[in-house]
C-alpha positions in Angstrom: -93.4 -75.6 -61.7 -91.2 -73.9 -59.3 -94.3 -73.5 -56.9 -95.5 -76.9 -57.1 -92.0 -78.0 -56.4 -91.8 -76.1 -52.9 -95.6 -77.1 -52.7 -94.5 -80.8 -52.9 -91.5 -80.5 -50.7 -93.5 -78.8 -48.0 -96.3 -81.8 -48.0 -93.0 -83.8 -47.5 -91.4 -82.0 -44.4 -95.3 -82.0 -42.9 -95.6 -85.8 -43.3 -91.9 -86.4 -42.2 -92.3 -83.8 -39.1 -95.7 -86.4 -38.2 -93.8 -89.8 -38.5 -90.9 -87.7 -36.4 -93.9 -86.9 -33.6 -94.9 -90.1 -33.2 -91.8 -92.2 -33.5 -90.0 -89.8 -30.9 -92.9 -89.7 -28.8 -93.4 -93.5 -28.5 -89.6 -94.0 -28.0 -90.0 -91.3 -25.0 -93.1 -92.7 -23.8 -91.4 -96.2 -23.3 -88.7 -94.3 -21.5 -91.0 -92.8 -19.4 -92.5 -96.1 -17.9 -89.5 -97.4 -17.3 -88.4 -94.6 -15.2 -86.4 -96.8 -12.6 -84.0 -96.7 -15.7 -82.8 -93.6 -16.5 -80.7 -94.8 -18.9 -83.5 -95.5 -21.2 -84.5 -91.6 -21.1 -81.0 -90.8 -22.5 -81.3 -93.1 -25.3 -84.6 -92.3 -25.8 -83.6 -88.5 -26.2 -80.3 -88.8 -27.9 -82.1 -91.3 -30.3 -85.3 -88.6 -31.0 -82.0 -86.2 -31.7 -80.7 -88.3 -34.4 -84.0 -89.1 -36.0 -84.5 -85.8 -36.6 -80.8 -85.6 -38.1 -81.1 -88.3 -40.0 -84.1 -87.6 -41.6 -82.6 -84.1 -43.4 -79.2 -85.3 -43.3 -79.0 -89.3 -43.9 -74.8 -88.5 -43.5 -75.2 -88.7 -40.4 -77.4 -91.6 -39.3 -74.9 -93.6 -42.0 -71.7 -92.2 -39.8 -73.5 -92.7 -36.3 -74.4 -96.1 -37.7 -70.7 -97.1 -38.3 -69.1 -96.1 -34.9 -71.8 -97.6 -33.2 -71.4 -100.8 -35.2 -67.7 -101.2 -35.2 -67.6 -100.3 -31.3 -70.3 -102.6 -30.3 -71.5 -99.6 -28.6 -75.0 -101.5 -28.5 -73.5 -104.7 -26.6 -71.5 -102.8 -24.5 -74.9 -100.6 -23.3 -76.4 -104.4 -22.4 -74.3 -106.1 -20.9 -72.1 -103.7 -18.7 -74.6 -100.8 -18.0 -78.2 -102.5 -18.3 -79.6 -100.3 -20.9 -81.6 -100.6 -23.9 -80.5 -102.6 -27.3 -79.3 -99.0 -29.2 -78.2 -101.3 -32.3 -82.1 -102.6 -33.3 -83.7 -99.2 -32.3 -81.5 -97.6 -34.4 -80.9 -99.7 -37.2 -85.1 -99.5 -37.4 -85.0 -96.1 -37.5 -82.9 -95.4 -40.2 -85.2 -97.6 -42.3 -87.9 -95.8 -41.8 -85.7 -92.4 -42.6 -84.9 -94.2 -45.9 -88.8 -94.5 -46.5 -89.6 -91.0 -45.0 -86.8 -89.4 -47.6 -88.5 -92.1 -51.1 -92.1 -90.8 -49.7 -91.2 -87.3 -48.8 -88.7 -86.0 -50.9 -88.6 -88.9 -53.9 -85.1 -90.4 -53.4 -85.7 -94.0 -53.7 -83.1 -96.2 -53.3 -80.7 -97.6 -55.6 -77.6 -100.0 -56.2 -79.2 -103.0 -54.3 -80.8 -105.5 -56.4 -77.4 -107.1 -57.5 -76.8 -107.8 -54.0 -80.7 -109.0 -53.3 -80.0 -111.5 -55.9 -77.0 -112.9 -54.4 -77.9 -112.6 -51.0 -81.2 -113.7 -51.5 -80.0 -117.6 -52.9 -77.7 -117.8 -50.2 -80.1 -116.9 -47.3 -82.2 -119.5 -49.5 -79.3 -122.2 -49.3 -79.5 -121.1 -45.3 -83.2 -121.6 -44.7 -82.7 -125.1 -46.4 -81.1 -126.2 -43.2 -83.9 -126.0 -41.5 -85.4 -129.1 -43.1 -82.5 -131.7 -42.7 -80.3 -130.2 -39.5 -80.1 -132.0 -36.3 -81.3 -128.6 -34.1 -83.2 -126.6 -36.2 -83.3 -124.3 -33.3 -79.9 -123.3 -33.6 -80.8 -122.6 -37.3 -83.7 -120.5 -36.8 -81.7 -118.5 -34.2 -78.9 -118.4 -36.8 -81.3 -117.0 -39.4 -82.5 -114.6 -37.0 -79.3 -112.6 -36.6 -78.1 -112.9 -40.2 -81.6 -111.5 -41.0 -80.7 -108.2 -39.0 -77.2 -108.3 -40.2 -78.0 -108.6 -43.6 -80.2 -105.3 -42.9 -77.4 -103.3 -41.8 -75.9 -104.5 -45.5 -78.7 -102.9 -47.1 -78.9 -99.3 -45.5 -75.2 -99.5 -46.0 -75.8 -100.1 -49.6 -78.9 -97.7 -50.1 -77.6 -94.8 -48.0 -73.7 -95.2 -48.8 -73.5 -93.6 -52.4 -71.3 -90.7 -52.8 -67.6 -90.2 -51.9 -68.1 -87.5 -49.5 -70.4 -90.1 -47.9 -67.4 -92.8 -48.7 -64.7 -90.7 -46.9 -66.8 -89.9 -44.0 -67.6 -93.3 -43.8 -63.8 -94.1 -43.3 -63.1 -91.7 -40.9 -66.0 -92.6 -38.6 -63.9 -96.5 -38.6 -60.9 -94.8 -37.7 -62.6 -92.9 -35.2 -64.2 -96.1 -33.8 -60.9 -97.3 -33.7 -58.8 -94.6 -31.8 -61.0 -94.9 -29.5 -60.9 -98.5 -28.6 -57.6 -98.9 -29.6 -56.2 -95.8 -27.4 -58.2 -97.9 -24.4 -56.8 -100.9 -25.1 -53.1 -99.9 -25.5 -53.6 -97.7 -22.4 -55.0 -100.6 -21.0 -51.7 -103.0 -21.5 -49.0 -100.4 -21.1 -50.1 -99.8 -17.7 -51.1 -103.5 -16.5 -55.3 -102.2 -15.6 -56.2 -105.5 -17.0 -59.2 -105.8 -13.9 -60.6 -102.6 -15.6 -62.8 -103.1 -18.3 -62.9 -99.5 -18.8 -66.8 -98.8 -19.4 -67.1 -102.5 -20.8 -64.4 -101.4 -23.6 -61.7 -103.3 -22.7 -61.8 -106.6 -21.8 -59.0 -108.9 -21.2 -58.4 -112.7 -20.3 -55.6 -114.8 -18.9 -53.9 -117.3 -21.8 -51.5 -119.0 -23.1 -48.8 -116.8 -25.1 -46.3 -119.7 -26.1 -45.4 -122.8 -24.3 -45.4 -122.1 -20.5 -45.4 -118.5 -20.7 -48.7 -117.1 -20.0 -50.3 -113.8 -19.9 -53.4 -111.2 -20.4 -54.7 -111.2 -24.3 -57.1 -107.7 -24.7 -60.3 -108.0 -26.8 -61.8 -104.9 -26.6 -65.6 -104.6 -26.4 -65.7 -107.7 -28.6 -65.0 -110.0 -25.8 -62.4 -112.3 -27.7 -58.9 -111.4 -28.8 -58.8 -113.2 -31.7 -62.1 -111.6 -33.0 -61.1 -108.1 -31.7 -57.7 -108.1 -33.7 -59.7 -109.5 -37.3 -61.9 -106.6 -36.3 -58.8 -104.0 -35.7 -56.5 -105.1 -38.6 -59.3 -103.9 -41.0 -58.6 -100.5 -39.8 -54.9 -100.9 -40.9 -55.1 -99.9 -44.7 -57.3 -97.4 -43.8 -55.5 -95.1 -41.7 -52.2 -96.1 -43.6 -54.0 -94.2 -46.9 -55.1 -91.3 -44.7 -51.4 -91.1 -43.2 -50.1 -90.6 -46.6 -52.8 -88.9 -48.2 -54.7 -86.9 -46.1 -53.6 -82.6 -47.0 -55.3 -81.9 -43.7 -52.4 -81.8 -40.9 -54.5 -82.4 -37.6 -56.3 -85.3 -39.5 -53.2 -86.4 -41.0 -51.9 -86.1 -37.0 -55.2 -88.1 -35.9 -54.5 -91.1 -38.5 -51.0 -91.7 -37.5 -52.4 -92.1 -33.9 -54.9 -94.0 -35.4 -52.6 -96.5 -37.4 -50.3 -96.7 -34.3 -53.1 -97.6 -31.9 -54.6 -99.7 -34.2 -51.7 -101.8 -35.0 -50.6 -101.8 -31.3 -53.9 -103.5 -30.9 -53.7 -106.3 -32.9 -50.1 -106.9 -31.5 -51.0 -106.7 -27.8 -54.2 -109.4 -29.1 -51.7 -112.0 -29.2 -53.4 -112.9 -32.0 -51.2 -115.5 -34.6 -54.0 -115.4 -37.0 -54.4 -111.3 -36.7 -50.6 -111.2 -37.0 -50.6 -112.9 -40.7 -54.1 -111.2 -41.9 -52.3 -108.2 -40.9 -49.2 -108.5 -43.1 -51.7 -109.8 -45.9 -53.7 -106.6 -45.5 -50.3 -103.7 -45.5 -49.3 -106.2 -48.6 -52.3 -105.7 -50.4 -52.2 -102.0 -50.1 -48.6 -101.5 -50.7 -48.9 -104.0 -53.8 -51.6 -101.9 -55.6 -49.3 -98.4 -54.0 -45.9 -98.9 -53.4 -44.3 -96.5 -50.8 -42.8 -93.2 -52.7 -39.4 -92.5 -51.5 -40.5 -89.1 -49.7 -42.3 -91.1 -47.3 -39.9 -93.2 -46.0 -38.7 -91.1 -43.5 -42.0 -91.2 -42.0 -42.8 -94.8 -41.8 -39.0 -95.7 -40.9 -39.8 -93.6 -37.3 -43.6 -95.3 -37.0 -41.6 -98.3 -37.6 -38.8 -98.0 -35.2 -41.5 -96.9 -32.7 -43.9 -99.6 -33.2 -41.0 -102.3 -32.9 -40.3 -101.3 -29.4 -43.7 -101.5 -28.1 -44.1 -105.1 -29.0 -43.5 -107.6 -26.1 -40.6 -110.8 -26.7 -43.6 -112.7 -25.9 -45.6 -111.7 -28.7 -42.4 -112.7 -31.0 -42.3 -115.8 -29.0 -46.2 -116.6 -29.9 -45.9 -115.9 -33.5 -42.7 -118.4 -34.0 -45.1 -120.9 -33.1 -46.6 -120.7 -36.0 -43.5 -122.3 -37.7 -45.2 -125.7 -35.9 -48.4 -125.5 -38.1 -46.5 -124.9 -41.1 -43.5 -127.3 -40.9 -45.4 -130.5 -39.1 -48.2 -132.5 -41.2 -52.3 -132.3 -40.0 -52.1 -136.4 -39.5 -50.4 -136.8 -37.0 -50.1 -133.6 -35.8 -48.4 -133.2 -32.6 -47.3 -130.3 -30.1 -48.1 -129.2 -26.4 -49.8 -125.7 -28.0 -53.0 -126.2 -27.0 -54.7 -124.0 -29.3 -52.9 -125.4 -32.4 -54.1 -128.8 -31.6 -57.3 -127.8 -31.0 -57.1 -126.2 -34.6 -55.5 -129.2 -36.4 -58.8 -131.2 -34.3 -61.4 -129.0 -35.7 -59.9 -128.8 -39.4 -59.9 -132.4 -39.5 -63.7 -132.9 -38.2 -64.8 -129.9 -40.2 -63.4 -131.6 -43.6 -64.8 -135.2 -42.4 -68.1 -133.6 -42.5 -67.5 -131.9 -45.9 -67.0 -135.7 -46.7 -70.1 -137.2 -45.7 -72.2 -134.3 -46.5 -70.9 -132.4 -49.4 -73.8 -131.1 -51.3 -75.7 -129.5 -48.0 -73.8 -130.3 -44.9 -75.2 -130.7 -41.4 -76.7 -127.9 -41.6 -76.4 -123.7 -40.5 -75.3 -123.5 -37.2 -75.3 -127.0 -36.4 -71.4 -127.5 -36.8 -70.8 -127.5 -33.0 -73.3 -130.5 -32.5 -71.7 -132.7 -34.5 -68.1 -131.7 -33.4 -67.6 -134.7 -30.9 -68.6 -137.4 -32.3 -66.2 -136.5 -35.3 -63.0 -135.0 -33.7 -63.8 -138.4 -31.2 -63.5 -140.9 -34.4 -60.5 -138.9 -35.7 -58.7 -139.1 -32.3 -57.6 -135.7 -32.0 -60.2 -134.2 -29.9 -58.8 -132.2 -27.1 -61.5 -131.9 -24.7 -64.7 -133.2 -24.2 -66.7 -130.3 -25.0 -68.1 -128.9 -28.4 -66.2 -126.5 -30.6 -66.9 -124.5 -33.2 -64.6 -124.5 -36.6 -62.5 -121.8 -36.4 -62.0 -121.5 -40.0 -65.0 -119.8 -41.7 -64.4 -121.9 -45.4 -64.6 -124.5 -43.8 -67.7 -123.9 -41.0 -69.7 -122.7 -44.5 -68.9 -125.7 -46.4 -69.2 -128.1 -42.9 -72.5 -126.7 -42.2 -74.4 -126.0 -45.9 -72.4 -128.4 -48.2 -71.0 -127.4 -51.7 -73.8 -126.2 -52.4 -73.4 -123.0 -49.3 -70.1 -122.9 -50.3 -70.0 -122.2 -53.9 -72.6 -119.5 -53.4 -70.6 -117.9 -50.8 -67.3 -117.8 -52.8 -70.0 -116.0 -55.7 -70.9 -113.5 -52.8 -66.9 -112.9 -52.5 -66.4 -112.9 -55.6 -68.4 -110.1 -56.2 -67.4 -108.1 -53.6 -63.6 -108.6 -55.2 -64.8 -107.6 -58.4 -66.7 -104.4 -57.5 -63.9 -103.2 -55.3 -61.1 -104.0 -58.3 -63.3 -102.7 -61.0 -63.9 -99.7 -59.4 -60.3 -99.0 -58.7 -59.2 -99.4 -61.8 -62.0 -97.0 -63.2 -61.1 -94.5 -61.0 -57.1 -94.7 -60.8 -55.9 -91.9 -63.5 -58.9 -89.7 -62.8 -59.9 -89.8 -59.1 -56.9 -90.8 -57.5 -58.0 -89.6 -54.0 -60.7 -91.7 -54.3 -59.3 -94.8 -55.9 -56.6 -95.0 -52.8 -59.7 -94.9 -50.6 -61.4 -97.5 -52.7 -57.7 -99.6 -52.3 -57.4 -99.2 -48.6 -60.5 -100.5 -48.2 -60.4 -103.7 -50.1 -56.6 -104.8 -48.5 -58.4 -104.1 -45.4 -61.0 -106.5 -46.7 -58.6 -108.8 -48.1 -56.8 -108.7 -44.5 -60.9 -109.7 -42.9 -61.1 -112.5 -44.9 -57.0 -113.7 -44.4 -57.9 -113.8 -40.5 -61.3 -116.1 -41.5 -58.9 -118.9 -42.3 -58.0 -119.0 -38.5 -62.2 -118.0 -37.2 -65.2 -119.2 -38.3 -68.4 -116.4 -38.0 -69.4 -115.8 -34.8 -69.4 -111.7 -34.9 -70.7 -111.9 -38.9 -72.0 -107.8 -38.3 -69.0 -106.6 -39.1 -68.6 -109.1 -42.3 -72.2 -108.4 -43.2 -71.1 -104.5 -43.0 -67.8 -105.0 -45.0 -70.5 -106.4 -47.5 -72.5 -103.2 -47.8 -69.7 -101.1 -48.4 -68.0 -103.6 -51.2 -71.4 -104.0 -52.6 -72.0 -99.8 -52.6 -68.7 -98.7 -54.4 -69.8 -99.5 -58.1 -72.7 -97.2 -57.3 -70.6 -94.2 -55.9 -68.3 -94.9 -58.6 -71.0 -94.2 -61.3 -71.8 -91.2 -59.9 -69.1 -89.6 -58.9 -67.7 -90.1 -62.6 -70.9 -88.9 -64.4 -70.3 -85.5 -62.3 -67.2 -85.4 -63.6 -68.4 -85.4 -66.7 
């Protein structure tokens, strides 16, 4: 038995070693004719190199495929050094790795068909639109990138199944995030707002609060707003590796992490970023409140973080007081933004109201903007808008019908991530403040969607994957305990 099993596993490496021939050697043979790039070479190579990883140790294409995700390292490649799209290459490879490891070495994958189920009726409810929506060309382009995205979700799902794999997982975010946040902070505090540092750190001039105007980073993303939902996420995260990391130099590396981070979201000037960012350090410190040992600590990040942020920042966020205090009809203030907002609310529930079982249809929600916000007399400019509230944008463009599928897909996420903590609290503690951290900083992404609608949906469609993996690396982490 013993021979036939090294037998078996050496057929596996033979065939794995010939997809890994040709794969690399097509990747470098495309390089190769596009030699005025050189660029391409270097992708080509560094992409063979992971391959090879990947295929006898899926940790890392899982890890690489994080950072590279959460930085929009691909984008960033594109559009400010004219390389190759790294995200689809590499995101194909590591579906064939997961087919290479069922073939070769009989791992198939588990833990998705819940989430094929769910997802499968609401890309249904999203192909629908194609037969009733004004510019079914914005739909098929629509379906196009959640197809991809919803991808991602799956080798999250298939490959992310073990808590090693979990905390590795978390510390290649927080990676991802020193590393955007230490640019961007870097970036403000000195005023090098005309460098975009690689394509990394992006900035525009806005309005901060009345007439006081000034730059608003966004990172790689390319919008503030987006870049601090994206950031805040981080929050929990490095808070629970702050207070419960044993290692000192990664304890060290998450308080930089959680002071970047947060600095981040602050120097945004993001009003929506700033709630979903309390929502998300509530969520964790409701579920672990701080222990009195700690204090110390967090008083000193506190004190510190407090004196970094500028008046103007304060001065935006009192704004807010505007939205809450004053009524949508008749809605009146010279903030821009906020009556842009109160505008696309209003249009966005009109169209709930005329089409509430499928809507106008996925993607479509900008084409029918004007000729609402125009009847409701609140329109701002003449131009099209998108929703800036993701509820509403899902139940604008595919009805009730989207909707209440949508809220089913949430819904299960919730209950996976709260199940599993409560399985694991009083047995694998380490692991259940993991599990914690990451649904506040979930809880945080989907406080910020009340103020965005889904233009980035990757890194939703990524938060899916790992909500949707957690019951599985629960079951198995507690059956080897047992």
């Amino acid at each position: 038995m013993v021979t036939n099993s090294i037998r078996q596993r050496s057929v596996g490496l033979k065939v794995a070693f010939t997809f890994l021939a040709l794969i690399v050697g097509g990747v470098l043979g495309f390089a190769i004719s596009q030699f005025g790039k050189p660029l391409y070479i270097v992708v080509g190579v560094i992409g063979g190199v992971l391959f090879i990883a990947s295929i006898f140790s899926v940790e890392t294409g899982l890890l690489v495929l994080f950072f590279l995700t959460y930085t929009s390292f691909s984008y960033v490649v594109i559009d400010y050094h004219d390389g190759p799209s790294i995200a689809k290459s590499y995101i194909f490879m590591l579906g064939v790795v997961i087919l290479i490891r069922w073939a070769s070495f009989k791992e198939r994958p588990e833990g998705w068909q819940r989430a094929a189920v769910i997802i499968g009726i609401y890309g249904l409810v999203l192909a629908s639109s194609l037969l009733y929506a004004s510019d079914t060309t914005l739909v098929s382009e629509s379906l196009n990138a959640i197809a991809k995205d919803v991808f991602i979700a799956f080798i999250v799902i298939v490959l992310l199944n073990s808590g090693a794999r979990l905390r590795g997982v978390v510390w290649s975010l927080l990676i991802a995030g020193v590393l955007m946040g230490t640019i961007s902070v870097y970036q403000y505090l000195t005023g090098t707002f005309e460098n975009d540092y690689w394509g990394f750190a992006q900035a525009s001039l806005g309005q901060y609060a009345g007439s006081l105007e000034g730059y608003r980073i966004s990172g790689p993303v390319g919008d503030p707003n987006y870049y601090a939902m994206v950031m805040l996420v981080l929050v929990p995260l490095a808070l629970e590796k702050v207070l419960d990391e044993r290692s000192r130099p990664l304890r060290l590396l998450a308080l930089w992490a959680l002071m970047v981070i947060a600095l981040t979201v602050v120097f945004t000037y993001s009003r929506g970023g700033f709630v979903a960012l309390a929502a998300a350090i509530f969520a964790w410190f409701f579920l672990y409140p701080l222990r009195a040992k700690y204090f110390p600590i967090l008083i000193l990040v506190g004190i510190a973080f407090l004196m970094l942020i500028p008046q103007e920042y304060l001065a935006r966020v009192d704004t807010l007081k505007e939205l809450i205090s004053a009524p949508l009809v008749g809605f009146r203030t010279q903030d821009l933004a906020l009556r842009g907002r109160a505008s696309e609310t209003l249009a966005g529930l009109e169209m709930i109201k005329q089409h509430p079982i499928l809507g106008v249809g996925l993607n479509n929600y900008t084409v029918h903007y004007l000729e609402y916000a125009k009847s409701i007399g609140l329109a701002p400019t003449a131009t099209e808008r998108a929703a800036h509230n993701l509820y509403i944008e899902v139940a604008a463009e595919t009805g009730l019908l989207g909707l209440s599928v949508f809220l089913v897909l949430l819904g299960t996420m919730a209950k996976n991530i709260i199940n599993s903590w409560k399985k694991l609290k009083g047995t694998r503690d380490d692991l259940a403040r993991m599990v914690a951290a990451i649904g506040a900083g979930i809880f945080g992404y989907l406080t910020a969607s009340i103020f965005i609608h889904s233009a980035y949906p990757r890194y939703f469609w990524l938060l899916v994957g790992i909500a949707f993996s957690i019951p599985n690396i629960v079951k198995k982490e507690l059956k080897e305990d047992h």
